[in-house]
C-alpha positions in Angstrom: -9.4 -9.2 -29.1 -6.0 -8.9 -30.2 -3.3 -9.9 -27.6 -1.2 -6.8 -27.8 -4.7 -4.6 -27.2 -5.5 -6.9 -24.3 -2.2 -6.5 -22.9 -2.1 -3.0 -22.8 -5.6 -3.0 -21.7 -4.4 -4.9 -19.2 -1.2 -2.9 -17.9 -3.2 0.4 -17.9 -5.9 -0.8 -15.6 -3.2 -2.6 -12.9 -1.8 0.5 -12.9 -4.8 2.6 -12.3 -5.8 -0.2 -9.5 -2.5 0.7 -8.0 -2.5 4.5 -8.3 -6.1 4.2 -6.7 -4.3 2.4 -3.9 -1.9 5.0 -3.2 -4.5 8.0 -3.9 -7.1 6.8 -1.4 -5.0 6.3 1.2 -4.0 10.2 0.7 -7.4 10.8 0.5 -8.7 8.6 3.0 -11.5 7.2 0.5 -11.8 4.0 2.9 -14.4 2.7 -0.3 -12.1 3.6 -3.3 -9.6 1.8 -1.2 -11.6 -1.1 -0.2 -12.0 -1.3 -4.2 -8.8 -2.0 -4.3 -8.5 -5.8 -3.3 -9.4 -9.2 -3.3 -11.7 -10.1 0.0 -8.9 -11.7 1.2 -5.5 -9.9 1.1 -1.8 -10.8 1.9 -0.2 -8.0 3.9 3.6 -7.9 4.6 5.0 -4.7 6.3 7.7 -6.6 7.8 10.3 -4.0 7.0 8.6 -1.2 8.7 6.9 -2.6 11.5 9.2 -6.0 12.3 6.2 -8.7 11.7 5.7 -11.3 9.6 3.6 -11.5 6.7 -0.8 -11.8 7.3 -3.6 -13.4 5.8 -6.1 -10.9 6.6 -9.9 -10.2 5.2 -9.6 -7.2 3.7 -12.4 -4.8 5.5 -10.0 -5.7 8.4 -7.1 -4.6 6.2 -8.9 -1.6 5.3 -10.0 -0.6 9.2 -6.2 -1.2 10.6 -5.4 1.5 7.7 -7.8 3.9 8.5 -7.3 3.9 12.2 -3.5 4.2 11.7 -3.4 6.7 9.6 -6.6 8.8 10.9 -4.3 12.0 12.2 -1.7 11.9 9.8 -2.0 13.4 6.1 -0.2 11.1 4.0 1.1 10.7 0.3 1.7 8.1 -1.4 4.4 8.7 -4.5 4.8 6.1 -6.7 7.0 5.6 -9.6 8.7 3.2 -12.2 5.9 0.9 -12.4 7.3 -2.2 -13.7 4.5 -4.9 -14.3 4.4 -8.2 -15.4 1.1 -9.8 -16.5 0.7 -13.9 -16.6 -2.9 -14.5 -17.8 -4.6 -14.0 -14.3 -2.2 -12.9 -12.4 0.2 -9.8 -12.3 3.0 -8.3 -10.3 3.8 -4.3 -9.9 6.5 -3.1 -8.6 6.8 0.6 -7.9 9.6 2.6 -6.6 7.4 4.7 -3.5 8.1 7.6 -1.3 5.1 7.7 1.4 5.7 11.2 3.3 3.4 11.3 6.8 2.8 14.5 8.6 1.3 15.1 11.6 -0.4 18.6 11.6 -0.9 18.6 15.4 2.1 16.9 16.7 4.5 19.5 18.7 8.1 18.5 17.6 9.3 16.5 14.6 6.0 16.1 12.9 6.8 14.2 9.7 7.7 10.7 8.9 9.1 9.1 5.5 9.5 6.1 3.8 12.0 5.3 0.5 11.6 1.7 -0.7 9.3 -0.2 -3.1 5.8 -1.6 -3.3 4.9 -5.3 -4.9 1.4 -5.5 -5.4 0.1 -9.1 -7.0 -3.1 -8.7 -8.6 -5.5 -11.6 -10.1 -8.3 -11.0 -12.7 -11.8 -11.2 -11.2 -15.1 -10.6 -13.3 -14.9 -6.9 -11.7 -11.8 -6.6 -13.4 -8.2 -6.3 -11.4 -8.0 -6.7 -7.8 -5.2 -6.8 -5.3 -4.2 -9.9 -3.9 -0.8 -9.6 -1.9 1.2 -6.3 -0.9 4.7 -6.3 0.2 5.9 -3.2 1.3 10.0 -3.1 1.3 11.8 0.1 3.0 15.2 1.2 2.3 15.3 3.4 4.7 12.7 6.2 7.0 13.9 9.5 8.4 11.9 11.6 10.7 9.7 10.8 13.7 8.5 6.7 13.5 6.8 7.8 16.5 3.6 9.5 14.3 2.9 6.6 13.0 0.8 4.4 15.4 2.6 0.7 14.0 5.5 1.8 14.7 4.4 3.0 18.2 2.9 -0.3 18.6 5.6 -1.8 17.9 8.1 0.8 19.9 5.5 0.1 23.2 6.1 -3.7 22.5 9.8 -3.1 22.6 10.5 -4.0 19.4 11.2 -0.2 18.1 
């Protein structure tokens, strides 16, 4: 195949494998997100919930998502997509906005995020698949409350 075809081959599906990522979290398509990785996963959310960096399997990963974000409606908006490809491996950076409401919460019910996203992703024989995330926030306004992390992390007295 010819290496400029391959390479945009390439760049459109790590960027559909990271626009599934944000969508299904929105969605809360726990399969379509599951789709998503490697079986193992690197997870850094350092910057928004003051932790260091796991190794984690990634039906764990998955489960903490889905149990953190089951009363909130989420989405996910990313932007500037900004890959770069080495044979098997790739990084893509996005600029992100992730807005969280809670429809059921009396008070300030929403919570936002402004930063970036880098996602590295390795070729499999099922095509692209998430290896590492690394969530960086610039800043959040709202209620860090609705987000149960963040309340973990407020109850540990670290919020």
């Amino acid at each position: 195949m010819d290496i400029k075809l391959e390479l945009m081959l390439d760049h459109a599906e790590i960027s559909n494998v990271v626009n599934r990522f944000a969508s299904s979290l929105d969605l809360q398509d726990w399969s379509q997100f599951r789709s998503c990785f490697m079986d193992e996963i690197e997870a850094d959310y350092s910057d928004l919930r003051n932790e260091p960096a796991i190794r984690i399997k990634a039906d764990d990963f998955v489960e903490s998502r889905r149990a953190a974000l089951s009363s909130l409606k989420t989405q996910h908006q990313l932007t500037n997509l900004n890959l770069t490809i080495e044979t098997d491996e790739a990084t893509c950076v996005s600029c992100v906005v992730i807005n969280r409401f809670h429809p059921h919460y009396t008070g300030v019910n929403r919570f936002n995020t402004h930063g970036y996203y880098i996602h590295t992703l390795a070729r499999t024989l099922k095509g692209w698949k998430i290896s590492k995330i690394k969530q960086i926030v610039f800043w959040n306004e709202g209620n860090p409350h609705l987000h149960s992390a963040v309340r973990q992390m407020a109850a540990k007295g670290q919020g």
